[in-house]
N, C-alpha and C positions, 0 to 999 in steps of 0.2 A: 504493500500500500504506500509507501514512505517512496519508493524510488519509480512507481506508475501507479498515481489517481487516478479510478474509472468507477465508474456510478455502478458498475457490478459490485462493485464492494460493500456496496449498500446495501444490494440486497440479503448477500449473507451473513453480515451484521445483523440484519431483521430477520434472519431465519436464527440466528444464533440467541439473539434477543426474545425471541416467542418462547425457543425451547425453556431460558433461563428462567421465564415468569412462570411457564407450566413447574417449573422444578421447584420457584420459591412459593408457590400457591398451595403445592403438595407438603414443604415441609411446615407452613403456615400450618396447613391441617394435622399435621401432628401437634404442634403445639396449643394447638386448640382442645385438641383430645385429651392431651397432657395438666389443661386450662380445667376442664370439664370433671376431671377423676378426682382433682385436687381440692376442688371447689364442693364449701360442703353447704348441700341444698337445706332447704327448709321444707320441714314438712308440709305436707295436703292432706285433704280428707282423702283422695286415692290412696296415697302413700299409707297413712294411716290406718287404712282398712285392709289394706295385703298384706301387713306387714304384722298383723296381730300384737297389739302391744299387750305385753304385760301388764297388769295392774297394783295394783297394793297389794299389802299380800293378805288381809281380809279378802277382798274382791278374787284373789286369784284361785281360789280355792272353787269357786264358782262358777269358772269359763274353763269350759271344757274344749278341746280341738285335738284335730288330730293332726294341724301344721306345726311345723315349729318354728316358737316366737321366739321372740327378741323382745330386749329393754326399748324403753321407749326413747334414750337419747340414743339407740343405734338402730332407726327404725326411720330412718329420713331418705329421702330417696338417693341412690346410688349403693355402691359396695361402701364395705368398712374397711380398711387396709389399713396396715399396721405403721408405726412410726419410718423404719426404715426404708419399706416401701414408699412412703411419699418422701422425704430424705433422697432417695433414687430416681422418684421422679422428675422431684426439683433439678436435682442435676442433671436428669435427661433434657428438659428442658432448656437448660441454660446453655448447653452444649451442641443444642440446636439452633437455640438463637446466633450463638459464636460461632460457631463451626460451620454451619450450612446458611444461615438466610444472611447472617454479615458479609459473606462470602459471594457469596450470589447477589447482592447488593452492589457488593466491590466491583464484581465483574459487570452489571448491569448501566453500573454506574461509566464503568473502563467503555465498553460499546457503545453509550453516547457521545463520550469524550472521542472516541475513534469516527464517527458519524460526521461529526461535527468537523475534525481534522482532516476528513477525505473531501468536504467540502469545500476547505479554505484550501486544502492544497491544488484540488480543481481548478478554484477561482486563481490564485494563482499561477497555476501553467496557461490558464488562459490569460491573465495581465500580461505573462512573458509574450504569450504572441499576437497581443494585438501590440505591446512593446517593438517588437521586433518588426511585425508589418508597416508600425510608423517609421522607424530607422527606414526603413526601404522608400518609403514612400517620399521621406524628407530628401534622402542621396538621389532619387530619380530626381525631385526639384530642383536642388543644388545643379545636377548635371545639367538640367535644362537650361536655369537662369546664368550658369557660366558660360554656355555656348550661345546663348542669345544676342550677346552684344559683340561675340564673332562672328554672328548669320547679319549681323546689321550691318560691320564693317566693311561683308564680301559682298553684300548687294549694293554698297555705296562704292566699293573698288568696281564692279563690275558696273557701274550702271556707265553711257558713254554719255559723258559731258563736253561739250566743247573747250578747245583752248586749256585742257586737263589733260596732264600726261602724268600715268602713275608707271612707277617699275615694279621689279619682282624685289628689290630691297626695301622700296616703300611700304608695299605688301606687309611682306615679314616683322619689319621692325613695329607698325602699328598692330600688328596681329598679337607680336608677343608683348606688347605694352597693356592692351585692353584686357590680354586673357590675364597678365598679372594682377591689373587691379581688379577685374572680376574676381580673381579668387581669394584676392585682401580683403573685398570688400566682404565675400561669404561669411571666412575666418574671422570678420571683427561682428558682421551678423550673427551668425551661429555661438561667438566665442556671450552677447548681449545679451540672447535671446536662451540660452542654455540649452540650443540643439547640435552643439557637437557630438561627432563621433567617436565612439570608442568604450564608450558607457552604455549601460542600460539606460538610467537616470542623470543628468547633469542638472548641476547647477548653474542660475545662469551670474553673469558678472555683477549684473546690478545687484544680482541678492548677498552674494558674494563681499560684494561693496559694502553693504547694508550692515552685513553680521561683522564686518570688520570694526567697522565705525563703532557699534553699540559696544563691542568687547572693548573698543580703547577706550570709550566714553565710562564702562562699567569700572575698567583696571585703575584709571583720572579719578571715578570715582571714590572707591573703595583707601587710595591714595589719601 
């Protein structure tokens, strides 16, 4: 993913992401179960009447059954389990929470952060080339406007004037005088405007200028 961003990546982030929820939903329900054994209910008139409570022991001498009861504070709804057992619960529980839903959190958490990364690096390989289509675009105009005021020169050599007599050294020496300062003038353009070559980004001189002046003015200050 780090060395080729493609939106396929996406999707099996979200197919890794589904399974991750199906897995922490499941261990959710353990500990709900876990929630549920632990938790000690209060009684109801249901509970109450399956559960045959005991009575005083005047009264108990009087109820006759042929199930067998229970006290009445062990007579509420759920099982009865002993100290240790819940002791072992507890810690099944806590070791679910740390061990598998923290965990799975982590990871749920790492696949958005990876979602989000495949994104920016996207958008990034695409700043590089709409980056790079500009550099093309800027060198194709530079080419054009350096040879423009040599297409101007040949068609004023070429045009036939009276009483105007040009040589082949005339020629030359204005030929290379124009193409120089065309290309001074590019260099002090591009050097202004911070579309030189050679960078992705430039900066341009005015800013250049700018940030120089504020640091001497900061250094004068701070002085």
């Amino acid at each position: 993913m780090l060395l080729k961003a493609e939106l396929k990546h996406i999707d099996r982030l979200h197919h890794i992401g589904r399974q991750l929820a199906v897995l922490k939903r499941l261990y959710q329900s353990y500990e709900s179960i876990v929630d549920h054994v632990l938790e000690k209910q209060t009684a109801t008139m249901a509970s109450l009447a399956n559960s045959h409570i005991v009575m005083t022991t005047e009264e108990s001498g009087q109820v006759a059954s042929s199930q067998p009861q229970v006290a009445e504070e062990d007579s509420l709804l759920g099982v009865s389990i002993s100290s240790a057992a819940r002791v072992r619960f507890v810690r099944l529980k806590h070791r679910i929470r740390l061990y598998a839903l923290s965990e799975i959190q982590d990871c749920l958490d790492q696949k958005e952060a990876l979602v989000l990364m495949n994104f920016n690096l996207i958008a990034i390989k695409e700043s590089y080339a709409v980056e790079r289509l500009t550099r093309i675009t800027l060198l194709l105009g530079k080419v054009t406007i350096l040879f423009m005021p040599v297409s101007l020169m040949s068609a004023y050599f070429g045009a036939q004037l009276t009483d105007v007599n040009y040589t082949a050294l005339n020629y030359w020496i204005s030929f290379g005088v124009i193409f120089f300062l065309s290309v001074l003038a590019l260099i002090i353009f591009g050097a202004v405007s911070g579309t030189m070559e050679g960078k992705m980004i430039t900066r341009p001189v005015s800013r250049v200028l700018i940030d120089m002046t504020k640091r001497a003015w900061q250094t004068k200050k701070d002085k």
